[in-house]
C-alpha positions as CSV (number, residue, x, y, z in Angstrom):
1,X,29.4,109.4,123.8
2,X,33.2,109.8,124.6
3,X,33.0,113.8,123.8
4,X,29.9,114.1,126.0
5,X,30.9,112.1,129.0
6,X,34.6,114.0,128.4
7,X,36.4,111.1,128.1
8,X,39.4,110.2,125.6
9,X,38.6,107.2,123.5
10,X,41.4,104.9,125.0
11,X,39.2,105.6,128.2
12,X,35.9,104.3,126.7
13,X,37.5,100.3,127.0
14,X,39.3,100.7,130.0
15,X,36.7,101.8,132.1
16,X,34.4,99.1,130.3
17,X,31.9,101.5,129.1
18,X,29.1,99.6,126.6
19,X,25.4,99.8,126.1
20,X,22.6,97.5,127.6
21,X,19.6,97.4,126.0
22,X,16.6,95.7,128.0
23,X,15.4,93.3,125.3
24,X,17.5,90.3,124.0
25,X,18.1,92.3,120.8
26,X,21.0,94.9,121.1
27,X,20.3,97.6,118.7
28,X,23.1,100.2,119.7
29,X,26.4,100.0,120.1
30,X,29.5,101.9,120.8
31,X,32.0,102.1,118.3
32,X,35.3,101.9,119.3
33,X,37.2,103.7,117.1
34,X,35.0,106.6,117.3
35,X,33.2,106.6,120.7
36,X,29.9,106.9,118.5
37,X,26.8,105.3,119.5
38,X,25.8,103.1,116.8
39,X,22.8,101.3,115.5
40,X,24.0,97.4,115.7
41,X,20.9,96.0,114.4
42,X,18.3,96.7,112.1
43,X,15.4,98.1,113.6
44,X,11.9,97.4,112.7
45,X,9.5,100.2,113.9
46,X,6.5,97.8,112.2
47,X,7.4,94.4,114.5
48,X,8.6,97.2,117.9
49,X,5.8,99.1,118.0
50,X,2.7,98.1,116.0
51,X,0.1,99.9,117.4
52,X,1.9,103.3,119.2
53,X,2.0,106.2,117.4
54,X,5.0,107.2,119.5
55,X,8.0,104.6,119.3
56,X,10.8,104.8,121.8
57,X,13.5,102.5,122.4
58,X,15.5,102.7,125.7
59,X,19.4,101.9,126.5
60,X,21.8,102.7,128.5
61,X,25.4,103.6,128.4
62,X,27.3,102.0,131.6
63,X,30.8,103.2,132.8
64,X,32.5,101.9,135.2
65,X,34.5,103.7,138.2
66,X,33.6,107.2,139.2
67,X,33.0,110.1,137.1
């Protein structure tokens, strides 16, 4: 995430950056030493998406301050 937003790590936490996922469960992450997004949690495909053949799961990275 760091490399494609061009950003040095030590710029990830000062401009806050994280992921928000809609549901309660936060399955990604960044990681901080790396700027990496992450899976935080295990993910279930079975309990997610029981009957869709095609299983997505939205999140997004927030910044903050201009780009």
């Amino acid at each position: 995430v760091a490399k494609d937003l061009a950003l040095q790590l030590p710029a990830l936490g000062e401009r806050g950056a994280r992921v928000s996922d809609k549901g309660t469960t936060q399955y990604f992450a960044l990681h901080g030493k790396t700027g990496h997004l992450v899976v935080a949690e295990r993910i279930d495909r079975e309990q997610l998406c029981r009957l869709v053949e095609k299983c997505v799961l939205r999140c997004e990275v927030i910044v903050e301050g201009e780009m």
